[in-house]
Residue frames relative to the residue before (quaternion, step in Angstrom):
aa qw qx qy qz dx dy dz
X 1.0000 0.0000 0.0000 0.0000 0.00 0.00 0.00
X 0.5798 -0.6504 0.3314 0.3619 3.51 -0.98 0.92
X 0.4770 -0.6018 0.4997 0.4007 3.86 -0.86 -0.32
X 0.6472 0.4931 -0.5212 0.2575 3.33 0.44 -0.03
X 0.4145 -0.7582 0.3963 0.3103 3.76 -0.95 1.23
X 0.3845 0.4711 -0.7331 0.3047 3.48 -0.19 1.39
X 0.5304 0.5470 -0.3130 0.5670 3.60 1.06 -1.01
X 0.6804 0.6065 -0.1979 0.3606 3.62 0.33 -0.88
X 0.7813 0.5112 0.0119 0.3578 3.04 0.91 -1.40
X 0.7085 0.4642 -0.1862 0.4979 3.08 1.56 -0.89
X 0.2629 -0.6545 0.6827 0.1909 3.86 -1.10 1.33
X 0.6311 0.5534 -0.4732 0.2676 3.50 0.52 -0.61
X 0.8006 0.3514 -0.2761 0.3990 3.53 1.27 -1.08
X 0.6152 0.4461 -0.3923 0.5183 3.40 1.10 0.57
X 0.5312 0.4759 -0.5060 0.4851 3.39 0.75 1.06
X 0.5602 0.6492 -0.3110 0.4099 3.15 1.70 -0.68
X 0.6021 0.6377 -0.2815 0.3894 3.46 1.49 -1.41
X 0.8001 0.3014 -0.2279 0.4658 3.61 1.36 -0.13
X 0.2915 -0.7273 0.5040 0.3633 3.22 1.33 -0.45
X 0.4631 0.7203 -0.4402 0.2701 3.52 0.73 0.15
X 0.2181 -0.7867 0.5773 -0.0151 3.49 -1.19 1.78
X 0.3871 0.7124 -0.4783 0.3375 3.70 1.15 0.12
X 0.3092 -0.7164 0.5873 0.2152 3.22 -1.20 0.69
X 0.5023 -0.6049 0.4323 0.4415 3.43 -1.67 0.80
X 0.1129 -0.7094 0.6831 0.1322 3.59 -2.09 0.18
X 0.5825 -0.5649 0.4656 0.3533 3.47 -1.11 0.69
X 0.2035 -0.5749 0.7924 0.0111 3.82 -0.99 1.59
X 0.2740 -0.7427 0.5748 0.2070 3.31 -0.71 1.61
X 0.5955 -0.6240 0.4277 0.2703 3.95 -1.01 1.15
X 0.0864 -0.7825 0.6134 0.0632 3.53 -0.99 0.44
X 0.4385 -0.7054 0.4671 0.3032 3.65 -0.95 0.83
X 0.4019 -0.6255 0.6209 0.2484 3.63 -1.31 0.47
X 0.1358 -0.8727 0.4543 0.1161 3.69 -0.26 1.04
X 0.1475 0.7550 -0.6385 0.0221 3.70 -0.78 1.22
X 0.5997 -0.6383 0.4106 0.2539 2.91 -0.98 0.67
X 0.7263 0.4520 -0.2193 0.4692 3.57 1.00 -0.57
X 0.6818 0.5121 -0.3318 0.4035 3.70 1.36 -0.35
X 0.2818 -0.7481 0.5890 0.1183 3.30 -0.81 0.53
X 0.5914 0.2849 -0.4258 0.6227 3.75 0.69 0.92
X 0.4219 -0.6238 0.6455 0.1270 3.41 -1.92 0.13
X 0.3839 -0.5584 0.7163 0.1666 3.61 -1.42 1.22
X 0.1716 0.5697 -0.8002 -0.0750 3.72 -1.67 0.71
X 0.2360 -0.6960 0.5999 0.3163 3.24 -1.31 1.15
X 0.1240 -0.6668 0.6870 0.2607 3.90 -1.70 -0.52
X 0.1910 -0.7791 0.5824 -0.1317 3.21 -0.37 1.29
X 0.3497 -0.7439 0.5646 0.0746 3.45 -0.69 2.11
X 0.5276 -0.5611 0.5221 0.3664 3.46 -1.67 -0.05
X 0.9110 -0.2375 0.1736 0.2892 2.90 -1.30 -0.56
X 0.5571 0.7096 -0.0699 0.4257 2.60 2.09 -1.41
X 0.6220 0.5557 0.0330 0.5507 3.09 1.96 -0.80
X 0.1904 -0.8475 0.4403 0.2272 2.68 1.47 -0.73
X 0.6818 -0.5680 0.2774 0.3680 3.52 1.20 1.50
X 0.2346 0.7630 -0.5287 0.2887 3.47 1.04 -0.12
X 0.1639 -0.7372 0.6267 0.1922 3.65 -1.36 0.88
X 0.0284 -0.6723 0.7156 0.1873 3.58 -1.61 0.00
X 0.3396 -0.7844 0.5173 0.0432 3.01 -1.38 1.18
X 0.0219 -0.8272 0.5495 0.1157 3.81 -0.44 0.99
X 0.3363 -0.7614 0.5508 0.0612 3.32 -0.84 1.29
X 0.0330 -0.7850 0.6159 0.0573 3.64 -0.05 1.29
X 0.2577 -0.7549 0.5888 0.1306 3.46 -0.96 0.73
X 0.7039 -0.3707 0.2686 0.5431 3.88 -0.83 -0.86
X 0.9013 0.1048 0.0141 0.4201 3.66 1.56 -1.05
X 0.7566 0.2449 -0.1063 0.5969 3.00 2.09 0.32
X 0.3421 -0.7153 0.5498 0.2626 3.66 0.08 0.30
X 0.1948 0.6161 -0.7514 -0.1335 3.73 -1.69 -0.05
X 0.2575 -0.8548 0.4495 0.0303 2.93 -1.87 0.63
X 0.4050 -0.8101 0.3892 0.1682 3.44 -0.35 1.27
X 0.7392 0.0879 0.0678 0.6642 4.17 -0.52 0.69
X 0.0472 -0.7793 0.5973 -0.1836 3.16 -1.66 1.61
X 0.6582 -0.6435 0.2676 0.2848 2.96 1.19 1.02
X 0.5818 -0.5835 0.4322 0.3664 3.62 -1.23 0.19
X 0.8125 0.3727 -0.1119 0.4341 3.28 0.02 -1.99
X 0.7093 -0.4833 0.4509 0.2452 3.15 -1.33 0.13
X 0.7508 0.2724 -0.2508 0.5470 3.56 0.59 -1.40
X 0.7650 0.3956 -0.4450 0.2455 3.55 0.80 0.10
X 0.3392 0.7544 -0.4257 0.3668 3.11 1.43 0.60
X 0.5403 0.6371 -0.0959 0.5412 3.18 1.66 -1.59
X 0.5580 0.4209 -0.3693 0.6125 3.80 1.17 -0.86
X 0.7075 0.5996 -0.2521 0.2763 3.72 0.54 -1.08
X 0.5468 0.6422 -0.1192 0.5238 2.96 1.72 -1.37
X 0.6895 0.4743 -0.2284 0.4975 3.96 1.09 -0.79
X 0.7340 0.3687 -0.3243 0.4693 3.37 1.03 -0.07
X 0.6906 0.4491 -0.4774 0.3059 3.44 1.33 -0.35
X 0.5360 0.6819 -0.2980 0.3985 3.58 1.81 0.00
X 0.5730 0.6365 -0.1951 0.4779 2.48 1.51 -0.81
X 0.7167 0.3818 -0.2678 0.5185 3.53 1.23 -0.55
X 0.3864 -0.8713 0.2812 0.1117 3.00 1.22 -0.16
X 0.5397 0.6103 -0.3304 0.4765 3.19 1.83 0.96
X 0.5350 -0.4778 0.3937 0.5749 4.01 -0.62 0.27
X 0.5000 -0.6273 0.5809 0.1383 3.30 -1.58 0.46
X 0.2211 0.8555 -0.4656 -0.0502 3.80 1.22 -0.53
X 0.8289 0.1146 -0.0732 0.5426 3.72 0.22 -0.36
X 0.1339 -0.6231 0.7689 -0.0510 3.72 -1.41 1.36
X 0.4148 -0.7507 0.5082 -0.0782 3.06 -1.23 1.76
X 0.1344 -0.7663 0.5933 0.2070 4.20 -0.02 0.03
X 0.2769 -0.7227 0.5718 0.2721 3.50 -0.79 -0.25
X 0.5672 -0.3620 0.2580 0.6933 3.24 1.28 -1.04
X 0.8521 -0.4051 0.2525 0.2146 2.92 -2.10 0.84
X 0.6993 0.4806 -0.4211 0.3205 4.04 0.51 -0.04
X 0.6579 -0.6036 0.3215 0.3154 3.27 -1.12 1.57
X 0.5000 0.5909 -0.4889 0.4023 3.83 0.52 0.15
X 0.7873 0.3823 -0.0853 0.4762 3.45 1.24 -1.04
X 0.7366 0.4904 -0.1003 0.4548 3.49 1.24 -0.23
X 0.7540 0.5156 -0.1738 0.3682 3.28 0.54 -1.84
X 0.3929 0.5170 -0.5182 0.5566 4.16 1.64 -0.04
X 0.5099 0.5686 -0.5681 0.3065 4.26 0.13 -0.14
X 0.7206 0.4021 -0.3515 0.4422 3.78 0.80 -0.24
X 0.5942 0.5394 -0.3965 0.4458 3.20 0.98 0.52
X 0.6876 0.4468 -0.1871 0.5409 3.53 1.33 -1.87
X 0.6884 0.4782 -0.5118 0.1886 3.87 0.27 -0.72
X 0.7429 0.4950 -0.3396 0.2961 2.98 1.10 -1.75
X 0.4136 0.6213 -0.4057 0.5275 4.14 1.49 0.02
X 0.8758 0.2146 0.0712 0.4264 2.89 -0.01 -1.30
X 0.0035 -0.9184 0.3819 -0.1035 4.10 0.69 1.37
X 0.7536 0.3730 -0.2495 0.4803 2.92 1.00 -0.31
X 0.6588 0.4621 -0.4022 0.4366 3.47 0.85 0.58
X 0.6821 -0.6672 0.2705 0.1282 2.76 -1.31 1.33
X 0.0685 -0.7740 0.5942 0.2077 3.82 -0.47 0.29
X 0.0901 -0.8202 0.5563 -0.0980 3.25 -1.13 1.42
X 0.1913 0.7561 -0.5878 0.2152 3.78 -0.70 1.05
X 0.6486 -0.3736 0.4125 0.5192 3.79 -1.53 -0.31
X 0.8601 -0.3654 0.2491 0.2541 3.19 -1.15 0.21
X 0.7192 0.4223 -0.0838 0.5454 3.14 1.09 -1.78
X 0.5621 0.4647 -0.4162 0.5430 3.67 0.99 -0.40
X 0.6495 0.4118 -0.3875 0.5084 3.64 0.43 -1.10
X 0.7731 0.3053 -0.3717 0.4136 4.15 0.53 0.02
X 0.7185 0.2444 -0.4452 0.4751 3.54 0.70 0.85
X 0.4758 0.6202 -0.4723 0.4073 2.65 0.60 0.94
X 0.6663 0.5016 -0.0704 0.5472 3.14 1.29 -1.11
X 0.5274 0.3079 -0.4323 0.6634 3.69 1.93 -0.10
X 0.6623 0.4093 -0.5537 0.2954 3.90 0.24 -0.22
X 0.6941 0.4710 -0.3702 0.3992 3.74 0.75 -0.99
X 0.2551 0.6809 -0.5898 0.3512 3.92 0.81 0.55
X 0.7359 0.5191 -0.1565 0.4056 3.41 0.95 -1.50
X 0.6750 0.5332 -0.2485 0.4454 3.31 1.26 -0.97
X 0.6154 -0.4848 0.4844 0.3894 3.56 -1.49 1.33
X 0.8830 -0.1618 0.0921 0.4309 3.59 -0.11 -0.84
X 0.0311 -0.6831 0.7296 -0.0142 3.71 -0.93 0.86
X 0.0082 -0.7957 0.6055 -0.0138 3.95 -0.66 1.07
X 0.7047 0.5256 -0.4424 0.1775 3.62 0.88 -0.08
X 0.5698 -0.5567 0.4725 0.3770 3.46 -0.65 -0.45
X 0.4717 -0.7159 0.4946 0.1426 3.18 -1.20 1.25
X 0.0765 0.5816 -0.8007 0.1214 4.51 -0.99 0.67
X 0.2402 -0.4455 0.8568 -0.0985 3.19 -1.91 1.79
X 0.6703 -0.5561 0.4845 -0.0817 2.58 -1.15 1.57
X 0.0197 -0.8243 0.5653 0.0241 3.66 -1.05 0.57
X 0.7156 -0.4996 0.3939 0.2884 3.15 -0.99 0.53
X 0.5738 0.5500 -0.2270 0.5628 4.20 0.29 0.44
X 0.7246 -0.2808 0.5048 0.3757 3.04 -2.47 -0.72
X 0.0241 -0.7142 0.6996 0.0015 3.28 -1.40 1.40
X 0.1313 -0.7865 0.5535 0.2403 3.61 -0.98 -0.20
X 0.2304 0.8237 -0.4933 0.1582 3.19 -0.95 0.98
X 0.6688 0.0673 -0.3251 0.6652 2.76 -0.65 2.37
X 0.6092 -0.5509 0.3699 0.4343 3.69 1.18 0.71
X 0.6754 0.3632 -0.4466 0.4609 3.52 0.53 0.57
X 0.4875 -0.6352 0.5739 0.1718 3.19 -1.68 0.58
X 0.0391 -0.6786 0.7323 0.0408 3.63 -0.66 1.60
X 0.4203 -0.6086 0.6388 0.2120 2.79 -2.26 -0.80
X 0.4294 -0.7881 0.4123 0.1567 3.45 -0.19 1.92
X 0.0815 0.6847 -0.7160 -0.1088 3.94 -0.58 0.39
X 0.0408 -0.5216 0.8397 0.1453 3.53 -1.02 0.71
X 0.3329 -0.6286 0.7020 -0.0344 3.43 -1.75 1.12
X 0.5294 -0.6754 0.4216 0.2930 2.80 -2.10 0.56
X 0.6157 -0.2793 0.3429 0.6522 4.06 -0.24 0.10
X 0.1426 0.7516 -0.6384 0.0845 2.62 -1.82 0.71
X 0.7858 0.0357 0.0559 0.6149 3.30 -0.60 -1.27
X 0.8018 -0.0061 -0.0387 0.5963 3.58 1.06 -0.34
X 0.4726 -0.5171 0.3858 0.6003 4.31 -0.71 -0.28
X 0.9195 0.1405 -0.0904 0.3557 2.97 -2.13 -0.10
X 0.1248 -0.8374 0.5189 -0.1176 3.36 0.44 1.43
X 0.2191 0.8518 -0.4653 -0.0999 3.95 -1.31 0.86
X 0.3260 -0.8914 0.3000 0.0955 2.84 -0.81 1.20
X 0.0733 -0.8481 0.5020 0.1530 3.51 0.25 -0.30
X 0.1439 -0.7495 0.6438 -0.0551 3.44 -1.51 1.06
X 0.0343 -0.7410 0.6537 0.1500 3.61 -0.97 0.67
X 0.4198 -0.7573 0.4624 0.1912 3.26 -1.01 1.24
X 0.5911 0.5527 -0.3884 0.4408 3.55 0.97 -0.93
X 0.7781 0.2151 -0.2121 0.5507 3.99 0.41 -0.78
X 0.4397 -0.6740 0.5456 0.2339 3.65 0.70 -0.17
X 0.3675 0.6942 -0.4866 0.3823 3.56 1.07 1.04
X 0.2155 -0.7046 0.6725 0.0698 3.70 -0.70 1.33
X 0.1243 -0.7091 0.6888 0.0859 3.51 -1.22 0.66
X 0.2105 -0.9046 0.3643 0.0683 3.69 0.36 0.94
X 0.0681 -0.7015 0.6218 0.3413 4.00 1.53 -0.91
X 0.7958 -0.3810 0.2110 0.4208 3.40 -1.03 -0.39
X 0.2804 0.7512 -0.5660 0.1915 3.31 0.42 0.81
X 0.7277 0.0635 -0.0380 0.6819 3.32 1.50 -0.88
X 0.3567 -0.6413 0.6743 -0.0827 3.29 -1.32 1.48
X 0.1749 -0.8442 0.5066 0.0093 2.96 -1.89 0.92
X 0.7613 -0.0618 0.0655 0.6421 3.14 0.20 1.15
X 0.6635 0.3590 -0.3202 0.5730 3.79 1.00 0.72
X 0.6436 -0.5978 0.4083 0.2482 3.53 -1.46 0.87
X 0.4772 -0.6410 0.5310 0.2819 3.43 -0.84 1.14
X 0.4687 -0.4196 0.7612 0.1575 3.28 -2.39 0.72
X 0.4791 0.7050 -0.5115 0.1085 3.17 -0.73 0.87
X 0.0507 0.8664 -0.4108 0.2793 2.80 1.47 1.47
X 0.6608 0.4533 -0.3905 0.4532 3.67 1.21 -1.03
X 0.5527 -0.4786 0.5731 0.3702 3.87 0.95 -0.74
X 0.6356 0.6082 -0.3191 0.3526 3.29 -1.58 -0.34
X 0.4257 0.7627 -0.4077 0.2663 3.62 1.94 -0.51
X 0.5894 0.4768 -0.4861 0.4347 3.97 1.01 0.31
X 0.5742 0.5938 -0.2893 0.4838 3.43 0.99 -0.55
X 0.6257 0.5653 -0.2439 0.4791 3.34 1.19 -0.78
X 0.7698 0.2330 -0.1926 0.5621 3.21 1.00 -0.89
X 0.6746 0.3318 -0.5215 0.4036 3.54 0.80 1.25
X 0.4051 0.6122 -0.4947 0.4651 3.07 1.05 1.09
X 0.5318 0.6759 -0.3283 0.3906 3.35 1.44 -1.39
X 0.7752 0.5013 -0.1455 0.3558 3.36 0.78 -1.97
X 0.4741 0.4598 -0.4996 0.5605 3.99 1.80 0.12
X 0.6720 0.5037 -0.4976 0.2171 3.45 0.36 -1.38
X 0.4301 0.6666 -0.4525 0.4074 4.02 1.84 -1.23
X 0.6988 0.5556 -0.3190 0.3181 3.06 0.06 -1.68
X 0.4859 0.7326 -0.3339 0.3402 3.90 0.91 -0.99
X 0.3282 0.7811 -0.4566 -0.2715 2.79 0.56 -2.37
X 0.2400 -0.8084 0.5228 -0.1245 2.87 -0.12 1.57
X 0.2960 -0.8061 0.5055 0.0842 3.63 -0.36 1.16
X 0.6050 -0.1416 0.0005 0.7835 4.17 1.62 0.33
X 0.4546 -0.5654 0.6806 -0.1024 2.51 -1.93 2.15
X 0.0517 -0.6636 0.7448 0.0475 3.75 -0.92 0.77
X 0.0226 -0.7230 0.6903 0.0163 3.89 -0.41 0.99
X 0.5668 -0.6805 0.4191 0.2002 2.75 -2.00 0.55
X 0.6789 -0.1697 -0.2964 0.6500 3.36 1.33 1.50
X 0.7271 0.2619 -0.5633 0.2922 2.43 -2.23 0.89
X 0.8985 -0.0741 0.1492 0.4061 3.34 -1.61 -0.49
X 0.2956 -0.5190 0.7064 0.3797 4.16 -1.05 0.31
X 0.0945 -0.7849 0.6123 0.0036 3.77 -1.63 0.80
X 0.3663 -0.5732 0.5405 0.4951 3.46 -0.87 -1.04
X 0.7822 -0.5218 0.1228 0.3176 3.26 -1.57 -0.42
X 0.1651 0.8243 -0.4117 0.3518 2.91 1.63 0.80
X 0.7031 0.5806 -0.1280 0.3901 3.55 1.00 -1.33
X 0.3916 0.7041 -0.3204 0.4982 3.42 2.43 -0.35
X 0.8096 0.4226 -0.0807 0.3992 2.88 0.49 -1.87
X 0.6185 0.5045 -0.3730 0.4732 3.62 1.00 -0.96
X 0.6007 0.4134 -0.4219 0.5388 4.16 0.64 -0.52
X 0.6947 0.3649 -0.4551 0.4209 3.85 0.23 -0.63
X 0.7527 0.3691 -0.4222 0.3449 3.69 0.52 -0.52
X 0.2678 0.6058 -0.5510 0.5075 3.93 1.55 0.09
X 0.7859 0.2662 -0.2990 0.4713 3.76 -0.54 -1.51
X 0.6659 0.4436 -0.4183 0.4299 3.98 -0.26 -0.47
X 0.7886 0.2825 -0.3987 0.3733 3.69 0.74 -0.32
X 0.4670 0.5698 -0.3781 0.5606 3.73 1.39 -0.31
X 0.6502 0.4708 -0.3021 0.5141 3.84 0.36 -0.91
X 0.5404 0.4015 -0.3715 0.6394 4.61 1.16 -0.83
X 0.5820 0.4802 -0.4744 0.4534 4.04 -0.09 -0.81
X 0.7674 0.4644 -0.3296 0.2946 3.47 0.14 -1.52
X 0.5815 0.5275 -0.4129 0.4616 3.53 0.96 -1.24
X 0.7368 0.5571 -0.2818 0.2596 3.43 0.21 -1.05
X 0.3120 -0.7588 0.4906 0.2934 3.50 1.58 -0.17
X 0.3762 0.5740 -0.7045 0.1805 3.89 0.43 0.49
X 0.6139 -0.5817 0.3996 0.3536 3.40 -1.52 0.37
X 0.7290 -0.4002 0.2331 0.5040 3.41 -1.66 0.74
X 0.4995 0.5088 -0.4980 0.4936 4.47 0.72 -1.18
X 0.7749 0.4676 -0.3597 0.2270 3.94 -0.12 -1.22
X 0.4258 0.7370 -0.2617 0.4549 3.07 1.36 -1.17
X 0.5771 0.6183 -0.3259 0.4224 3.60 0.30 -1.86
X 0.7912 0.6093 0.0120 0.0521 1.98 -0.32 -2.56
X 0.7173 0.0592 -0.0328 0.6935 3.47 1.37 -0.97
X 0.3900 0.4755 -0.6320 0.4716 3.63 0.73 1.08
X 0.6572 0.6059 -0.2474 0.3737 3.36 0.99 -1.21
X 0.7107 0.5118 -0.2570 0.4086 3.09 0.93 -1.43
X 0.6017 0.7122 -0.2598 0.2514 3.41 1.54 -1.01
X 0.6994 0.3242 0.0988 0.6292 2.72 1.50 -2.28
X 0.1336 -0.8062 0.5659 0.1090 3.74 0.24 0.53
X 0.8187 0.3442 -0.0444 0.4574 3.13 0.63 -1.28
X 0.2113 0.7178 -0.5172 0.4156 3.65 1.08 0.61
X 0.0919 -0.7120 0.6879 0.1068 3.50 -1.27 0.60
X 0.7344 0.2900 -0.3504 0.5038 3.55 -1.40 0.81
X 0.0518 -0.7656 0.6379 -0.0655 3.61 -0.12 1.58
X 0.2858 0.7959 -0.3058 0.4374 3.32 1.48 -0.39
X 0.7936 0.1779 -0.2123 0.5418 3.30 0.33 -1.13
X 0.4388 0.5165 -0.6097 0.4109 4.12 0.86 -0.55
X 0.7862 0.4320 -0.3330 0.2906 3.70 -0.11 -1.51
X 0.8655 0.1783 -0.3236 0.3383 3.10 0.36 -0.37
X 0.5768 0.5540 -0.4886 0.3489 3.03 1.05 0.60
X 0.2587 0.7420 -0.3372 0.5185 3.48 2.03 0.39
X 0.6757 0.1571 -0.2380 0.6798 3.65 0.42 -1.50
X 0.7618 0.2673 -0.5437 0.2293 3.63 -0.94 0.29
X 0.6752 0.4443 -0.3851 0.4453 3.56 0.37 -0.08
């Protein structure tokens, strides 16, 4: 999808991109176990409607932050039951990057949940800030990101602002002490890339820092939490859609042996339409 934030902006036209009428349901969270960390990954995993999209709550010893907020509304509200449910301040809400799967729950969590910071690159922190114009209330406070050591939930990560890619002004975020990669949608599990904006070589030289990382568990921005296996499986997705393309086979061919590749991929949605835009 393009970058400009009408295209951006709209949940209505990315619900459309699936036709999906399912409602959201609480995916009860599970912890990522390392031995060396002393906080706790819960994922919340949207439906379809959502387009499977993950958010990640990061429970520390005395406060929680949270990474990606979903599209819809009620599944923000699904989202909203687990951070009560944990029962720790919220102080800091993470973006990953700018597409409404990962953002557009903020008109639900700020006006709950005010005193916690929203934090991203710059350009996310500005469409956002043109989408919540529209919104009844938006009370939190805006932090752009830097390049380096953040902390959140009392722990010390590592900021990657990235080049474009799967989308603009990618973030990424890395804890070094457990070796936990938090990826937004650079890497995907077991579901069809977005690669509608282009740029899918850039993508895979971003992929090849996150290697460099080595991350011992991959939180992508859908499907399943993995290891670093899940690096490599998204770079060989783009490298084999990106061989189709050279080849000029038509948009059916394309399908055809993405499909044939990834049987078991969810969201054809994105293959097609990332078929008619490239």
């Amino acid at each position: 999808m393009t970058n400009s934030p009408k295209t951006i902006l709209s949940r209505r036209k990315w619900i459309g991109i699936s036709g999906a009428a399912a409602t959201s349901a609480l995916v009860f969270p599970f912890q990522v176990a390392a031995k060396e960390a002393d906080h706790k990954f819960h994922q919340h995993r949207s439906t379809l409607k959502g387009f499977y999209a993950n958010s990640y709550l990061i429970e520390g010893e005395d406060e929680c932050a949270l990474i990606d907020t979903h599209l819809n509304i009620d599944e923000a509200q699904d989202l909203t039951k687990l951070i009560n449910a944990i029962g720790k301040p919220l102080k800091t809400i993470v973006i990953t990057h700018p597409h409404p799967d990962h953002y557009l729950g903020l008109e639900h969590l700020g006006p709950l949940f005010p005193t916690a910071t929203i934090q991203s690159s710059k350009a996310t922190l500005e469409i956002i800030r043109t989408t919540a114009a529209d919104w009844q209330a938006f009370p939190n406070s805006l932090k752009p990101l830097k390049q380096g050591d953040i902390l959140l939930a009392n722990r010390q990560f590592k900021c990657l602002l990235l080049a474009d890619a799967e989308s603009v002004a990618p973030v990424v975020l890395f804890d070094t002490k457990s070796k936990t990669l938090i990826t937004g949608d650079h890497v995907l599990n077991r579901q069809h890339l977005w690669m509608v904006e282009g740029r899918m070589e850039a993508w895979r030289n971003n992929l090849a820092l996150l290697a460099d990382l080595s991350p011992k568990v991959v939180l992508p921005g859908h499907g399943d939490i993995g290891g670093p296996e899940l690096i490599g499986l998204t770079d060989s997705y783009l490298r084999d859609f990106l061989s189709m393309k050279t080849r000029n086979l038509t948009a059916a061919l394309i399908k055809q042996g993405m499909l044939a590749r990834y049987p078991n991929h969810l969201f054809t949605e994105a293959l097609d339409n990332s078929i008619l835009a490239n």
